[in-house]
mmCIF file as Biopython writes it, N, C-alpha, C and O atoms, coordinates in Angstrom:
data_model
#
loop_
_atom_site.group_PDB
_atom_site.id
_atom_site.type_symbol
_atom_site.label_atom_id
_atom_site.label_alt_id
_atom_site.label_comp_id
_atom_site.label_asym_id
_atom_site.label_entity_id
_atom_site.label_seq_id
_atom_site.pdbx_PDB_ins_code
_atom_site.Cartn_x
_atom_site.Cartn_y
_atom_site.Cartn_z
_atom_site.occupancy
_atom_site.B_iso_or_equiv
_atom_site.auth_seq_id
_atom_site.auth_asym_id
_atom_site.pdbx_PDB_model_num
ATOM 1   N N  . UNK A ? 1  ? 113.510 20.970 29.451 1.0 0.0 1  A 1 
ATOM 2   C CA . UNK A ? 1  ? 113.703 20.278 28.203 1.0 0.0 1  A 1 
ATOM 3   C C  . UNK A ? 1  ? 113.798 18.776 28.426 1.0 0.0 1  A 1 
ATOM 4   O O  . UNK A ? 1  ? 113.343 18.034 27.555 1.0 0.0 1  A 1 
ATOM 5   N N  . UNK A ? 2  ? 114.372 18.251 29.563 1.0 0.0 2  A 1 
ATOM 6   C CA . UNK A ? 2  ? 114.622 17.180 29.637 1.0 0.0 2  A 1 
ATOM 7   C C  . UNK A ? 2  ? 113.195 16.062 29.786 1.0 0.0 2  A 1 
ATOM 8   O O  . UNK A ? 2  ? 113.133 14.873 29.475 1.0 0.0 2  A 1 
ATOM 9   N N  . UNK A ? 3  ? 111.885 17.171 30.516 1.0 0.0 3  A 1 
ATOM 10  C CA . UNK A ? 3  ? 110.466 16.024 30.148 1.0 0.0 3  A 1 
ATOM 11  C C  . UNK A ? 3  ? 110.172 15.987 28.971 1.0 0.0 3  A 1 
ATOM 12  O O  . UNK A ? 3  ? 109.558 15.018 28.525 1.0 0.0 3  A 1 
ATOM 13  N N  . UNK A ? 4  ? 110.492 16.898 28.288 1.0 0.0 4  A 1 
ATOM 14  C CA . UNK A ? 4  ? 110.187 17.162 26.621 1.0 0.0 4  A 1 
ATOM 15  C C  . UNK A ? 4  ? 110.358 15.936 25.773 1.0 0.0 4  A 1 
ATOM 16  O O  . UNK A ? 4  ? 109.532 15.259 25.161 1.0 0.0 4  A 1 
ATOM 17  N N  . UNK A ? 5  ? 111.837 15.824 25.924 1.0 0.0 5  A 1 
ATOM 18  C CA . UNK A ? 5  ? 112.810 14.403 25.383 1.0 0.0 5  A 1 
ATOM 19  C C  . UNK A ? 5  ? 112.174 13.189 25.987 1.0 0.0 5  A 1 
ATOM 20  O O  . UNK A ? 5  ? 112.201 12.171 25.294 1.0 0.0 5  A 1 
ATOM 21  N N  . UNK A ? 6  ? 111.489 13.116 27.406 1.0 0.0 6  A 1 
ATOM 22  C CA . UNK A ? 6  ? 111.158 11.955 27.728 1.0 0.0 6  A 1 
ATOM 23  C C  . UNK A ? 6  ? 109.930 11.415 27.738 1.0 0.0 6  A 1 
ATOM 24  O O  . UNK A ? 6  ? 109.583 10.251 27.936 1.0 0.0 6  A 1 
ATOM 25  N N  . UNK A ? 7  ? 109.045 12.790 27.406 1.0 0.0 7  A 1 
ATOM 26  C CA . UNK A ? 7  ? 108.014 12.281 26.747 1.0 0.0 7  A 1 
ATOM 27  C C  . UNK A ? 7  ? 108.175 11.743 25.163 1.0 0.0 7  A 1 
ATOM 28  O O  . UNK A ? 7  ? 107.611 10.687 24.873 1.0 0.0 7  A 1 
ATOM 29  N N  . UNK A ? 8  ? 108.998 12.516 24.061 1.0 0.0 8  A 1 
ATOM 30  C CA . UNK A ? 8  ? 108.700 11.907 23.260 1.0 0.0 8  A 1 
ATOM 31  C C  . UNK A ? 8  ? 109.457 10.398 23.163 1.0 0.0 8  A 1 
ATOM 32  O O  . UNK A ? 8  ? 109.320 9.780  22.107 1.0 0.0 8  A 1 
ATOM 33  N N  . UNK A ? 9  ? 110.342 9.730  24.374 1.0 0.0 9  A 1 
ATOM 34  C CA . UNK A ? 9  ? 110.890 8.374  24.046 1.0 0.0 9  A 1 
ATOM 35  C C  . UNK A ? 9  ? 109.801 7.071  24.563 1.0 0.0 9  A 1 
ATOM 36  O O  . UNK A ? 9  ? 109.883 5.847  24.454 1.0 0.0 9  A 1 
ATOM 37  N N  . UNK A ? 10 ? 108.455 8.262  25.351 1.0 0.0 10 A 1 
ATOM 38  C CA . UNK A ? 10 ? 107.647 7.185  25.520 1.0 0.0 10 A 1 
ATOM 39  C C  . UNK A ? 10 ? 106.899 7.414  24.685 1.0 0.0 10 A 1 
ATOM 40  O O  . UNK A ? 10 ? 106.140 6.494  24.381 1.0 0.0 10 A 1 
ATOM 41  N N  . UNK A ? 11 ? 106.816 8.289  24.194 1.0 0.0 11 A 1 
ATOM 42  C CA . UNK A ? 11 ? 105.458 7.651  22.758 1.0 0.0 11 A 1 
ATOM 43  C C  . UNK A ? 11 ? 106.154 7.182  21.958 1.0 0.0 11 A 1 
ATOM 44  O O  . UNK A ? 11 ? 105.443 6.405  21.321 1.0 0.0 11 A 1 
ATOM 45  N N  . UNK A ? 12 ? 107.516 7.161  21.429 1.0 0.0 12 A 1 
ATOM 46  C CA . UNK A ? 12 ? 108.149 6.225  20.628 1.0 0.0 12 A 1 
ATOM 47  C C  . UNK A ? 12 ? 108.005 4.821  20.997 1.0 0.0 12 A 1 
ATOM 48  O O  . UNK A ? 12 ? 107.936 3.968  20.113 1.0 0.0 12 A 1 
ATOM 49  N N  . UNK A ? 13 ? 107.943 4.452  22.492 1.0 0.0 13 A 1 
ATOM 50  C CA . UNK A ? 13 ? 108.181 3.229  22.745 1.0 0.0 13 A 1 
ATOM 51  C C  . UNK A ? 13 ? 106.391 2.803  22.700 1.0 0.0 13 A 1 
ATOM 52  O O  . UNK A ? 13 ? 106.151 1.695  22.220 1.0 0.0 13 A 1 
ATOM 53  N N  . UNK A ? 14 ? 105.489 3.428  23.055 1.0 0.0 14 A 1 
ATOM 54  C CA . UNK A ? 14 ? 104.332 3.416  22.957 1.0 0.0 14 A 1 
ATOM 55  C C  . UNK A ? 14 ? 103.814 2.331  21.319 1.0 0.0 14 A 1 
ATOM 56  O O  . UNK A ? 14 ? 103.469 1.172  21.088 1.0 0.0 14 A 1 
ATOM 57  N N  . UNK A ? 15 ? 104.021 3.449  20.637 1.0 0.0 15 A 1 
ATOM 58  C CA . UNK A ? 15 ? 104.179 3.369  18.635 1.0 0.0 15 A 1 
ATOM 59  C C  . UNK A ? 15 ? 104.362 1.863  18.507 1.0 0.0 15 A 1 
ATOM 60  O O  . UNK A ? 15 ? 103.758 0.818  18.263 1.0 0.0 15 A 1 
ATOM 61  N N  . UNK A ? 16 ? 105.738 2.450  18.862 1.0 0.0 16 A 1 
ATOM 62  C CA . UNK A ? 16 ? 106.880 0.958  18.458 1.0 0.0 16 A 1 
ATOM 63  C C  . UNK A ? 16 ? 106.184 -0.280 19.016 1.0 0.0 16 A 1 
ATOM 64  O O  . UNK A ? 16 ? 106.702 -1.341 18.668 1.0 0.0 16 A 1 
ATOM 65  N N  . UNK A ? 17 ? 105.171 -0.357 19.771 1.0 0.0 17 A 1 
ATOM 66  C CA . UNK A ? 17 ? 104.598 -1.470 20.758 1.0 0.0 17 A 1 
ATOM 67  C C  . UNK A ? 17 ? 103.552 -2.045 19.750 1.0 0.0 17 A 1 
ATOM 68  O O  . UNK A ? 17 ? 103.358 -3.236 19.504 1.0 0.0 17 A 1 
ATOM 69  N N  . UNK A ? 18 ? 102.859 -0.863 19.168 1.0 0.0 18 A 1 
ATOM 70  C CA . UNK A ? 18 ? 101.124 -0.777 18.997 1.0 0.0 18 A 1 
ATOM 71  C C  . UNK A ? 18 ? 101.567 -1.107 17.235 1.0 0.0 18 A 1 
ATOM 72  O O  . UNK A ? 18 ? 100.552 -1.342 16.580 1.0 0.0 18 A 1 
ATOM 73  N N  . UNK A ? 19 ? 102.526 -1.145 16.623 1.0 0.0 19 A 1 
ATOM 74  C CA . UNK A ? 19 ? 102.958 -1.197 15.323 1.0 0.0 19 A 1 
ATOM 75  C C  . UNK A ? 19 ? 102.093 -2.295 14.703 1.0 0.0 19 A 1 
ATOM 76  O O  . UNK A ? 19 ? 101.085 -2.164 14.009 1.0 0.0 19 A 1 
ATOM 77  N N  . UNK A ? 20 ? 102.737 -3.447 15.123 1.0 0.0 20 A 1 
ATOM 78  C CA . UNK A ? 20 ? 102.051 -4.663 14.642 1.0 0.0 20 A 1 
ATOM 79  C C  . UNK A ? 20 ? 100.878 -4.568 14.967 1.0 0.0 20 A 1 
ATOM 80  O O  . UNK A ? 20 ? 100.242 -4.470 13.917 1.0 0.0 20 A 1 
ATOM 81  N N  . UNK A ? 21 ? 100.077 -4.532 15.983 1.0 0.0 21 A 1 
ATOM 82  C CA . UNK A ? 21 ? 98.689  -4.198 15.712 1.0 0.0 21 A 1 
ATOM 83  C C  . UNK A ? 21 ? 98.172  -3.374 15.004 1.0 0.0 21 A 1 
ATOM 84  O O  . UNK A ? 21 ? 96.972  -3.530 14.781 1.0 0.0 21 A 1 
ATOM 85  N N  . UNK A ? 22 ? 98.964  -2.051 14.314 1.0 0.0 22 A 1 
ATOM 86  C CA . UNK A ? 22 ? 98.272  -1.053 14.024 1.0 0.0 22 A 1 
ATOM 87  C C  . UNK A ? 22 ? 97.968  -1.910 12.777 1.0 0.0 22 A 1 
ATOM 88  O O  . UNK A ? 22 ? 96.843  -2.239 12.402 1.0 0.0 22 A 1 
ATOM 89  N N  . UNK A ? 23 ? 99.208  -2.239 12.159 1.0 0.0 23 A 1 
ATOM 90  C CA . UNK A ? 23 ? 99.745  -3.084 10.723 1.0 0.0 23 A 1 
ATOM 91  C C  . UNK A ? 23 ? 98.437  -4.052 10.278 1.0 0.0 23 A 1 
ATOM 92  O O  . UNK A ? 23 ? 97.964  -4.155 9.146  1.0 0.0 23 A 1 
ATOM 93  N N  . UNK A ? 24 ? 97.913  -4.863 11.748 1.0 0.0 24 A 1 
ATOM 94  C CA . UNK A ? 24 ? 96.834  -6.115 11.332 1.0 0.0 24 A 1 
ATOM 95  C C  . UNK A ? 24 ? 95.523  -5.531 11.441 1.0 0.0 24 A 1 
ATOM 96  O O  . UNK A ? 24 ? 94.640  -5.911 10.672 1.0 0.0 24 A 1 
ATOM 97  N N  . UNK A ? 25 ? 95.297  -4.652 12.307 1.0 0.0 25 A 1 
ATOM 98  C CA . UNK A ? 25 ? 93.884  -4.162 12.096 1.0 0.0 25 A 1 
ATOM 99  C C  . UNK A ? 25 ? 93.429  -2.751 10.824 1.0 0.0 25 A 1 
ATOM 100 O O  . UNK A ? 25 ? 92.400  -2.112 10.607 1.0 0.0 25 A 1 
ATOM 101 N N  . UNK A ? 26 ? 94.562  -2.762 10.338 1.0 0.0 26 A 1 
ATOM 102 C CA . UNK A ? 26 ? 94.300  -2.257 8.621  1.0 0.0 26 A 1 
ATOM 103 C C  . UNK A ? 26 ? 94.440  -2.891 7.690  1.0 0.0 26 A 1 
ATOM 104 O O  . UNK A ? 26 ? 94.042  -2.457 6.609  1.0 0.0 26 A 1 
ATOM 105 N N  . UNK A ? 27 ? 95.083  -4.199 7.795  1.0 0.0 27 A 1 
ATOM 106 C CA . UNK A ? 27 ? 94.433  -5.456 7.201  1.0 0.0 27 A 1 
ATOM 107 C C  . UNK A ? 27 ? 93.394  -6.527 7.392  1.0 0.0 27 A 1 
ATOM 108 O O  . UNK A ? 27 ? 93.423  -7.625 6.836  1.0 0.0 27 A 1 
ATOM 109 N N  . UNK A ? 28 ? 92.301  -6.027 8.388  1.0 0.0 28 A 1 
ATOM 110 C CA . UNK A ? 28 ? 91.473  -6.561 8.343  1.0 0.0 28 A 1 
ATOM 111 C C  . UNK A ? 28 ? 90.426  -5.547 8.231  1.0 0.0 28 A 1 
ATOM 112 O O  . UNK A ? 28 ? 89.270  -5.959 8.325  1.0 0.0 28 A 1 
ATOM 113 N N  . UNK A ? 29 ? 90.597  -4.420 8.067  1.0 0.0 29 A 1 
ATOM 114 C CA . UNK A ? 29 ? 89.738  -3.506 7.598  1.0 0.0 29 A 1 
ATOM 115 C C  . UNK A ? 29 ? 89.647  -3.497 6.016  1.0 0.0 29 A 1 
ATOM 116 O O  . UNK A ? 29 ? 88.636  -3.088 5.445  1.0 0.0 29 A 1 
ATOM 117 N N  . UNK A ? 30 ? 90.583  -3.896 5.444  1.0 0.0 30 A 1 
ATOM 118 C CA . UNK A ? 30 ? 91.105  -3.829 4.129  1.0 0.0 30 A 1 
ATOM 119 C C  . UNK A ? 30 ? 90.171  -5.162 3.495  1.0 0.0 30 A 1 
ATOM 120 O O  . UNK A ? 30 ? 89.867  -5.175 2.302  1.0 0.0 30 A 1 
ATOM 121 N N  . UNK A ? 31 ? 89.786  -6.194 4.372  1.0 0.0 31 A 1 
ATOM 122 C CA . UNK A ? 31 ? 89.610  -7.222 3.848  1.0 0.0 31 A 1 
ATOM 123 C C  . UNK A ? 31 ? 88.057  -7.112 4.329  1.0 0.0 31 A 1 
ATOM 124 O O  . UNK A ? 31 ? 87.522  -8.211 4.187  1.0 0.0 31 A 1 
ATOM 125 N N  . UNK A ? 32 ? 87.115  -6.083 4.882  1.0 0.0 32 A 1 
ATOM 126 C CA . UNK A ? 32 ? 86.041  -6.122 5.342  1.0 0.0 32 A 1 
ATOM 127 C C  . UNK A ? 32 ? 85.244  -5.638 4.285  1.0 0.0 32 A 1 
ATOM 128 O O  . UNK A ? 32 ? 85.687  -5.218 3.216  1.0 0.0 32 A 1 
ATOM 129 N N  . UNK A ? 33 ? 83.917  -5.714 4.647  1.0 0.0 33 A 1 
ATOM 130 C CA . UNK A ? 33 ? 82.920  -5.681 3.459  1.0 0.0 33 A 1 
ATOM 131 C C  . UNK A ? 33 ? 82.100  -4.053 3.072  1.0 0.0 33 A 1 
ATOM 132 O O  . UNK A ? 33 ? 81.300  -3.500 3.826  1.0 0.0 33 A 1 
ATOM 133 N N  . UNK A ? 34 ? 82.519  -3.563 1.827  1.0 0.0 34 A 1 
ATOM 134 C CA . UNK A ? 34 ? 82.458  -2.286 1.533  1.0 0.0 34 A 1 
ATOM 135 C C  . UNK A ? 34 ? 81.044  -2.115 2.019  1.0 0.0 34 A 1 
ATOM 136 O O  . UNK A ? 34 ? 80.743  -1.088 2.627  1.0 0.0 34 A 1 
ATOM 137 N N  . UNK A ? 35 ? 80.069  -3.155 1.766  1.0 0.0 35 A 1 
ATOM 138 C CA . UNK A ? 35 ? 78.697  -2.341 2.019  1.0 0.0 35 A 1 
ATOM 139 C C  . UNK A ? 35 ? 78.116  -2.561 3.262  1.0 0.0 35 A 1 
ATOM 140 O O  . UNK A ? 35 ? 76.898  -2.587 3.439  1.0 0.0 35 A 1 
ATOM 141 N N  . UNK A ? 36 ? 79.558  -2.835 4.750  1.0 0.0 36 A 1 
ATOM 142 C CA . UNK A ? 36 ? 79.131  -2.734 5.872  1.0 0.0 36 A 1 
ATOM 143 C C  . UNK A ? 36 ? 78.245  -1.490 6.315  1.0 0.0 36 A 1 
ATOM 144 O O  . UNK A ? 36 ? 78.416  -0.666 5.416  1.0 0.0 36 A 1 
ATOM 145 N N  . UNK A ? 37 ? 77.281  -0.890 7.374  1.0 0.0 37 A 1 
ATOM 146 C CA . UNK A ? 37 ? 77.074  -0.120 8.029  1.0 0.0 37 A 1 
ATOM 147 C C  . UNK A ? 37 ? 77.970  0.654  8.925  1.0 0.0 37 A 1 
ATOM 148 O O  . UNK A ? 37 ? 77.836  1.822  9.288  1.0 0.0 37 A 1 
ATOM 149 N N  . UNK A ? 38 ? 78.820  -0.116 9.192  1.0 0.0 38 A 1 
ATOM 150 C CA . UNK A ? 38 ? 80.036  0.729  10.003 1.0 0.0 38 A 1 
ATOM 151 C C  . UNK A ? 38 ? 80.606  1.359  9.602  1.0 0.0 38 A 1 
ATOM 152 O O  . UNK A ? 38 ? 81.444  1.785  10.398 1.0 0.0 38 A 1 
ATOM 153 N N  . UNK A ? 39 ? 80.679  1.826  8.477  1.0 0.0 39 A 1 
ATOM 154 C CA . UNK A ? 39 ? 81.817  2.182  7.416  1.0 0.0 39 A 1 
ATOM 155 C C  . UNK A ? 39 ? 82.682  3.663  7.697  1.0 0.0 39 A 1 
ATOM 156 O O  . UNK A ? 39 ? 83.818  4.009  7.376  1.0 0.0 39 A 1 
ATOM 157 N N  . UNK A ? 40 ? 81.589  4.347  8.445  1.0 0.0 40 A 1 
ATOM 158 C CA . UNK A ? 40 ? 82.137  5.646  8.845  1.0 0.0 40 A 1 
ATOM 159 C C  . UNK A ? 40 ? 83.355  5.532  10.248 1.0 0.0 40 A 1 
ATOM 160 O O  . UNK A ? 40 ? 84.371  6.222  10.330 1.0 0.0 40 A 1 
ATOM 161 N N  . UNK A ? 41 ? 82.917  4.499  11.233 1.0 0.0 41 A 1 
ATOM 162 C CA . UNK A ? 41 ? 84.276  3.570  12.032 1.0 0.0 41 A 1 
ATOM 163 C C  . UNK A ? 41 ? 85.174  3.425  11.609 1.0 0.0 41 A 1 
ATOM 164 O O  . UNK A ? 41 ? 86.342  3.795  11.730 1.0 0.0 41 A 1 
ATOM 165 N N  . UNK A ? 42 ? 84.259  2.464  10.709 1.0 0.0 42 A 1 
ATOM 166 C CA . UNK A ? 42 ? 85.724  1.508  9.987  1.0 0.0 42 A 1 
ATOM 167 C C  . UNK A ? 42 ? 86.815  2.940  9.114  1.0 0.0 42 A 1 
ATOM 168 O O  . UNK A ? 42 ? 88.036  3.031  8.984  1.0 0.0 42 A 1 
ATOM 169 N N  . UNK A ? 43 ? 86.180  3.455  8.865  1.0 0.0 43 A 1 
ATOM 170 C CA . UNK A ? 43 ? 87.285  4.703  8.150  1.0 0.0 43 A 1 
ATOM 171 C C  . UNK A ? 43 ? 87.717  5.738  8.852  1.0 0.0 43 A 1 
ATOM 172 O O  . UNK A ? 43 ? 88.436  6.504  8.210  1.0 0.0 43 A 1 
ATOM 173 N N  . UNK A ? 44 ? 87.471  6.080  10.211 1.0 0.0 44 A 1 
ATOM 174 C CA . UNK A ? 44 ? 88.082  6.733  11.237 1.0 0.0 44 A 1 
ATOM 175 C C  . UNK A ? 44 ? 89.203  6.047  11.985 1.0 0.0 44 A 1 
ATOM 176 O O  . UNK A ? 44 ? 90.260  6.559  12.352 1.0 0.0 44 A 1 
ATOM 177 N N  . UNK A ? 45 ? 88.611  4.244  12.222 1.0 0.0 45 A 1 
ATOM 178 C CA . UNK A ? 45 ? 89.985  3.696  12.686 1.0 0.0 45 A 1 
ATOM 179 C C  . UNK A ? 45 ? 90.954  3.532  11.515 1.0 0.0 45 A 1 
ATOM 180 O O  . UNK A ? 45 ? 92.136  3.535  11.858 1.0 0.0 45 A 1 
ATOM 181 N N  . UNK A ? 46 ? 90.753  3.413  10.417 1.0 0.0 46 A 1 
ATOM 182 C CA . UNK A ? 46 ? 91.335  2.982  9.051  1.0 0.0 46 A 1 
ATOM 183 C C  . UNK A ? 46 ? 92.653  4.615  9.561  1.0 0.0 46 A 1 
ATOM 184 O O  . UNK A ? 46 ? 93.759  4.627  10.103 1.0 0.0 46 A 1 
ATOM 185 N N  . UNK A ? 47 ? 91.851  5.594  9.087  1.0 0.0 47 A 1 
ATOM 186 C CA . UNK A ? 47 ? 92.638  6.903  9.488  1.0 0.0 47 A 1 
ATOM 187 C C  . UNK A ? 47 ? 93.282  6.713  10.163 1.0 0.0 47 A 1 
ATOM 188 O O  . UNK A ? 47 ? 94.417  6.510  9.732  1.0 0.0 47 A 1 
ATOM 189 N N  . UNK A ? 48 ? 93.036  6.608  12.076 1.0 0.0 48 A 1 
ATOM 190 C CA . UNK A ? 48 ? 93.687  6.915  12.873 1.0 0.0 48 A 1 
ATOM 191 C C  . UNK A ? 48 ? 95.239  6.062  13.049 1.0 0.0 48 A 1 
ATOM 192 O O  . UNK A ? 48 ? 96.345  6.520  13.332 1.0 0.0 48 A 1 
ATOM 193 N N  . UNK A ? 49 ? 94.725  4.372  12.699 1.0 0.0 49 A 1 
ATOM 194 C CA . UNK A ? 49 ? 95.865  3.994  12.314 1.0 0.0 49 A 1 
ATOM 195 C C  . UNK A ? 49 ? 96.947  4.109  11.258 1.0 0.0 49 A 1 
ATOM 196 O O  . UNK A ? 49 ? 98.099  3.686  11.354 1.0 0.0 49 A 1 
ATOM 197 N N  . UNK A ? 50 ? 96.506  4.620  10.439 1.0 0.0 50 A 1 
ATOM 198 C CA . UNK A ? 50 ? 97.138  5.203  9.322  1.0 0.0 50 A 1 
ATOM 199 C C  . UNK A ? 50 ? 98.118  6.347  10.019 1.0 0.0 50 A 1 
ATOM 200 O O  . UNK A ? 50 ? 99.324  6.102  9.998  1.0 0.0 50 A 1 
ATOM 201 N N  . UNK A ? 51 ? 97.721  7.443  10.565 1.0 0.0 51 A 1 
ATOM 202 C CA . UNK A ? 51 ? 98.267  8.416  11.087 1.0 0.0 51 A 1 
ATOM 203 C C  . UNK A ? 51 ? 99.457  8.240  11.930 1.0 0.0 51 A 1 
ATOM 204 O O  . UNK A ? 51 ? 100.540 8.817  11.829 1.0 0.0 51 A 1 
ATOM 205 N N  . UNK A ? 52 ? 98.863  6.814  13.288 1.0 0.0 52 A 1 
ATOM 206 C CA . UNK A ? 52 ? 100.023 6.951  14.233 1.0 0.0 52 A 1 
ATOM 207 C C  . UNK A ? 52 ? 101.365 5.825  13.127 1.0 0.0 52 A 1 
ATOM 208 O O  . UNK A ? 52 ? 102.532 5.805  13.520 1.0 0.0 52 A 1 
ATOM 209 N N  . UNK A ? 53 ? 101.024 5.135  12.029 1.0 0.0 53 A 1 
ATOM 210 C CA . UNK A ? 53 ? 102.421 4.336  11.222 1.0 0.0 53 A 1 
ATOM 211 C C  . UNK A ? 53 ? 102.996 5.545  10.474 1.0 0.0 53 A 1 
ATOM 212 O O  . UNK A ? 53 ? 104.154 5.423  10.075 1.0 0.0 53 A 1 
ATOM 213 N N  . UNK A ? 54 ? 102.265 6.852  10.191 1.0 0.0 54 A 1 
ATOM 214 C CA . UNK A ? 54 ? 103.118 7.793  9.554  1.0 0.0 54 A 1 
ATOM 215 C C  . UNK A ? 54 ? 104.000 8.390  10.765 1.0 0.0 54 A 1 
ATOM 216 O O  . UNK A ? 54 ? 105.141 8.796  10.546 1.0 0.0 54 A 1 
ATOM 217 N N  . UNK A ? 55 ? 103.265 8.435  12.407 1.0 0.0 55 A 1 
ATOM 218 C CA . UNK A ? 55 ? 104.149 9.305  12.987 1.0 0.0 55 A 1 
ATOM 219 C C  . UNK A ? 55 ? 105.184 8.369  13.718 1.0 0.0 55 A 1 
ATOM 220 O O  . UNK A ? 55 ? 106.089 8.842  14.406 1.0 0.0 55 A 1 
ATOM 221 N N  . UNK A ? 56 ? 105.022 7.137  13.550 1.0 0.0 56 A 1 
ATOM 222 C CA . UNK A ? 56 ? 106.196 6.245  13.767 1.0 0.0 56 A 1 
ATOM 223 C C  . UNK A ? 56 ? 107.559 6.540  12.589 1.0 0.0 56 A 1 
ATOM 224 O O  . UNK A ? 56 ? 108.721 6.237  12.860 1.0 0.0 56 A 1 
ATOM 225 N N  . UNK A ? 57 ? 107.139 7.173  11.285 1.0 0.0 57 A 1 
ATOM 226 C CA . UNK A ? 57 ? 108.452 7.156  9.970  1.0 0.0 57 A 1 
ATOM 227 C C  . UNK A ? 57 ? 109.047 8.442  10.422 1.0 0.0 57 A 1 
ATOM 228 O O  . UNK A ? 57 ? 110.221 8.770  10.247 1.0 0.0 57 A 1 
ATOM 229 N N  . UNK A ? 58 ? 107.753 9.424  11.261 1.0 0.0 58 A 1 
ATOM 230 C CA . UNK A ? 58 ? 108.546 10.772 11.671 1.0 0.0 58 A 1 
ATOM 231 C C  . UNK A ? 58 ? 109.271 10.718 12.837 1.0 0.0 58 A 1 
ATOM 232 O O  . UNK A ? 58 ? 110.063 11.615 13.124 1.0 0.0 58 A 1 
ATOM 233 N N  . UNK A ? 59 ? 109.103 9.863  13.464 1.0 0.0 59 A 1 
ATOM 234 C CA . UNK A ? 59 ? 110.113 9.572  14.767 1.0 0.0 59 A 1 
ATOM 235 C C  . UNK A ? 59 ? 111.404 9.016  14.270 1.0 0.0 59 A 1 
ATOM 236 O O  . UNK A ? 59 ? 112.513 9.482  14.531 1.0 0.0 59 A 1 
ATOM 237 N N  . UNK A ? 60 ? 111.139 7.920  13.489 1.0 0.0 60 A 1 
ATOM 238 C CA . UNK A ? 60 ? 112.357 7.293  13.037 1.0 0.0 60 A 1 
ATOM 239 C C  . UNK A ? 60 ? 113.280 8.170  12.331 1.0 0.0 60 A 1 
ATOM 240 O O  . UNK A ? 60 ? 114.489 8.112  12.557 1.0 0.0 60 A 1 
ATOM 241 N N  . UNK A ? 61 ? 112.709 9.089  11.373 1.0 0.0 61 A 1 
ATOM 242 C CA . UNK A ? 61 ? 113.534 9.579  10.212 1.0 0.0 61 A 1 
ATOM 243 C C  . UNK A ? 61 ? 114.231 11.210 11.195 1.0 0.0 61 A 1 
ATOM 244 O O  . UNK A ? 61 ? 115.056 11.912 10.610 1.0 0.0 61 A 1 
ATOM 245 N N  . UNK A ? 62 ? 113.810 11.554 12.495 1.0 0.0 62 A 1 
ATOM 246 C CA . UNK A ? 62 ? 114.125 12.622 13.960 1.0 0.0 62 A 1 
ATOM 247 C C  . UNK A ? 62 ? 115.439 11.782 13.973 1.0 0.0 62 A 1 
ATOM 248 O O  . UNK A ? 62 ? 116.442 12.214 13.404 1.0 0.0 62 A 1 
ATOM 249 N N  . UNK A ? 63 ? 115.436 10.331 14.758 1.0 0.0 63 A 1 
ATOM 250 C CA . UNK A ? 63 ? 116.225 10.283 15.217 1.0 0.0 63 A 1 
ATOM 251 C C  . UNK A ? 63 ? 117.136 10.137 14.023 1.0 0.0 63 A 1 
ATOM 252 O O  . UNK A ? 63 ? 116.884 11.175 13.412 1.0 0.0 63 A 1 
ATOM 253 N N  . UNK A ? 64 ? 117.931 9.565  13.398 1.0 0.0 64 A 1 
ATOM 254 C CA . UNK A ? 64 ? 118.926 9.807  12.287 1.0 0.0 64 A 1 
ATOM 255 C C  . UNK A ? 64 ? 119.530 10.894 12.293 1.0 0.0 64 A 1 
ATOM 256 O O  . UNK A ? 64 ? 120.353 11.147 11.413 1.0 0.0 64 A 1 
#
């Protein structure tokens, strides 16, 4: 149990690192041009960062 716990305090600390980036590169996706070609990228990274700021609220709202 005890790698269990210490894996999840490094992907917390991981998260907690990558936050602010996750935060600016979905605001500059936000501000990019709908009728790019990339768009299927741009909405997989759009997702993926989306995903790891939700599993940063589920870490936070664990520990409490």
């Amino acid at each position: 149990m005890g790698k269990k716990k210490r894996l999840s305090r490094d992907l917390q600390k991981i998260i907690n690192k990558i936050t602010p980036d996750l935060k600016m590169l979905l605001d500059l996706l936000d501000q990019a041009d709908e009728d790019d070609s990339d768009s299927v990228v741009e909405d997989n990274i759009r997702s993926g960062a989306h995903n790891l700021l939700i599993a940063r609220r589920i870490i936070k709202h664990k520990r409490k």
